[in-house]
Every structure is written in structure tokens, then in C-alpha cells.
C-alpha positions as CSV (number, residue, x, y, z in Angstrom):
1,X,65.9,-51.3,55.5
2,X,69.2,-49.5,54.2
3,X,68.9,-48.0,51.2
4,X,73.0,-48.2,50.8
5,X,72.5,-52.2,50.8
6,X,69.8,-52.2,48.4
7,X,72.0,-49.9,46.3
8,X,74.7,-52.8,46.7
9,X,72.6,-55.4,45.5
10,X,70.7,-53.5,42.4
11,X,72.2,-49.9,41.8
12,X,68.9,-48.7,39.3
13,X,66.4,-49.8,41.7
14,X,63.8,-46.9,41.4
15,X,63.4,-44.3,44.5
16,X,59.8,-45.4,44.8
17,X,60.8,-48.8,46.0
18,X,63.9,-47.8,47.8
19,X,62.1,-45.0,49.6
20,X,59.0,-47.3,50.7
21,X,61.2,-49.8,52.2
22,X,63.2,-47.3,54.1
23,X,60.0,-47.0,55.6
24,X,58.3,-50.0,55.4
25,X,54.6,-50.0,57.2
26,X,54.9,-51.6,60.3
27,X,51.5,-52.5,60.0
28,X,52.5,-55.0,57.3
29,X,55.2,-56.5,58.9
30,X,53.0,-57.3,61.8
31,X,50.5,-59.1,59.1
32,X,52.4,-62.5,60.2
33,X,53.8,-63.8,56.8
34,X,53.1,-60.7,54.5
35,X,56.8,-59.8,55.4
36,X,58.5,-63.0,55.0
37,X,57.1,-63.5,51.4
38,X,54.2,-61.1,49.6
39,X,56.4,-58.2,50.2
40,X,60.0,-59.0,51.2
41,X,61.3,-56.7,53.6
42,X,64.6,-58.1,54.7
43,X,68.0,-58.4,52.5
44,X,68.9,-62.0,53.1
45,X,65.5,-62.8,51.7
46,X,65.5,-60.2,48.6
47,X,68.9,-61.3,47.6
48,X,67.5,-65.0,47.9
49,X,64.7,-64.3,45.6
50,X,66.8,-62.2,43.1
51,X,69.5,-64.9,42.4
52,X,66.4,-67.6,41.9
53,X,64.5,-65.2,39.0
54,X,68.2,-64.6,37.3
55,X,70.0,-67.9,38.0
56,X,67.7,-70.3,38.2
57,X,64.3,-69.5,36.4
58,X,66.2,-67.1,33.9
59,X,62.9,-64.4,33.8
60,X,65.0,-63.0,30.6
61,X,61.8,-61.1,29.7
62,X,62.9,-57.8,30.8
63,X,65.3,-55.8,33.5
64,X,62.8,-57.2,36.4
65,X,63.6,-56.9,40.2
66,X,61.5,-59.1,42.5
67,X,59.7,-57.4,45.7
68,X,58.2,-60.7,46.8
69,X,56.8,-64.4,46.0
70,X,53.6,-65.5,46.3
71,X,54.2,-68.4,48.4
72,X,53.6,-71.2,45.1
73,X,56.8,-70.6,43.1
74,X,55.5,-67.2,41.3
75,X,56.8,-63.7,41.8
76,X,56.2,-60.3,42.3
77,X,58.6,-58.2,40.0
78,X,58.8,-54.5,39.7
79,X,60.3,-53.2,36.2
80,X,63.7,-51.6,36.9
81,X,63.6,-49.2,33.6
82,X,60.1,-47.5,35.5
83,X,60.5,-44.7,37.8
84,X,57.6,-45.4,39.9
85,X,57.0,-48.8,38.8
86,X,54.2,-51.2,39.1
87,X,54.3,-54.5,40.4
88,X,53.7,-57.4,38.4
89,X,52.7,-60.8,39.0
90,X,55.3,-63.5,36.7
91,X,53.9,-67.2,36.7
92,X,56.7,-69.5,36.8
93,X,54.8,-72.6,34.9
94,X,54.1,-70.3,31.9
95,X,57.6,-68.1,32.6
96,X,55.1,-64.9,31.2
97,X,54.9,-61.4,32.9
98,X,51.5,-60.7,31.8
99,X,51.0,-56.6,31.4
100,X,47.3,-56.9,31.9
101,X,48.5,-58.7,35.9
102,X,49.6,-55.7,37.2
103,X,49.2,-54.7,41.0
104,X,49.4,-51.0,40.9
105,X,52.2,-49.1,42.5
106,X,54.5,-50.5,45.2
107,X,52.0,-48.4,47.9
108,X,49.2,-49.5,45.7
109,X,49.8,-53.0,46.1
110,X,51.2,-52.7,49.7
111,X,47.9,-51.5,50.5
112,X,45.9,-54.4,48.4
113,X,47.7,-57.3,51.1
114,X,47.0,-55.3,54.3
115,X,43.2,-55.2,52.9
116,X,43.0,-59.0,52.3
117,X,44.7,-59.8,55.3
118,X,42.0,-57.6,57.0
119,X,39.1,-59.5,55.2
120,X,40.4,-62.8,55.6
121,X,40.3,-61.8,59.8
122,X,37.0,-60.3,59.8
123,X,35.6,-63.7,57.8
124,X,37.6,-66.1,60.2
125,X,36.4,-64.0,63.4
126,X,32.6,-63.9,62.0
127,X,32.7,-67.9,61.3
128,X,31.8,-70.4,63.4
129,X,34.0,-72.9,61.0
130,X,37.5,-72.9,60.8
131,X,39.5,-71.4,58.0
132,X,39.7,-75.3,56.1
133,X,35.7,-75.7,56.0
134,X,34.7,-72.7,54.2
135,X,34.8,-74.6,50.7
């Protein structure tokens, strides 16, 4: 992704985040949906997130950026006042970024998805059931 269109969008983002997704992992783009929500990696969808945290949901808490959603209404936000920040996890129901939810740097957590992914694949390839029957 351009860093001159992230720039556009949020001019303090921190050169952590701008630098990873200059060059963002092809490995987690080829997850299937990592890309299209955990960890955003295109601008339409960034910029669609964004405007729902400030214009919508108000997270007020803060100077927050969001990196990705979790797929259930929550968000992943990085702080934009850190240098290397982490990424935290902010529950819409309770509209709290809870310090003690934190996901490690922006690598850091990167690297937490690929290895769930990974170990959801290994358990669906070593089951006989399907995904749905494990509970």
C-alpha cells in the first residue's frame, strides 16, 4: 500500500505501521479473510473502518487509528501518539479500550493471526469432523 495515501488519510500515523503495510506479508494476504478484516490491507476498507470508529461509534477515548475489525462489530486500534504502537482490541458493547487487551506490536500481532490461522488448518486437516462439530 502507498504510504502517500495513508499519509492523506491520517498524517501522524506512526512509521511502524506505515512501513509494515508498505510491505505487507503476502503470506497474510493469502490467509483468505485475514486481509479483508483482522488486518486491513486496502484503503477503501481502512478509510471505511476509520469513519465508522470517529463518526458513528464516537471511540472519543483517545487519538486511536483502526488496523482491522474483528469480524463482530469490535476493533483493532493502534494508538496514534505511540511510535511503535501496540494494537489494541476496543469492544463496541462496552465502548472501553481495555490496556490490559493489548496484541503486541503491529508485527507482533501480524504474526499472532498467521499462527491461528495455521492451527485452525492443522486441526481441520487432522479431523475427521467438520469445522461446525467440534463443540
Amino acid at each position: 500500500m502507498e504510504r502517500a495515501k495513508l499519509l492523506e488519510l491520517e498524517p501522524d500515523l506512526p512509521e511502524a505501521y506505515l512501513t509494515f503495510m508498505e510491505n505487507y506479508p503476502d503470506i497474510l494476504r493469502n490467509t483468505g479473510d485475514t486481509a479483508s478484516f483482522e488486518l486491513l490491507d486496502n484503503l477503501p476498507a481502512i478509510i471505511q473502518a476509520n469513519e465508522q470508529i470517529n463518526n458513528i461509534d464516537k471511540l472519543a477515548e483517545g487519538n486511536y487509528f483502526c488496523i482491522g475489525i474483528s469480524g463482530c462489530g469490535d476493533y483493532y486500534v493502534i494508538d496514534l501518539e505511540e511510535s511503535d504502537p501496540c494494537v489494541f482490541f476496543w469492544d463496541h458493547e462496552t465502548d472501553v479500550i481495555d490496556s490490559s487487551d493489548e496484541h503486541g506490536t503491529i508485527e507482533q500481532f501480524a504474526g499472532n493471526i498467521l499462527e491461528l490461522k495455521q492451527n485452525i488448518s492443522k486441526t481441520e486437516k487432522s479431523s475427521t469432523k467438520p469445522w461446525w462439530k467440534f463443540w
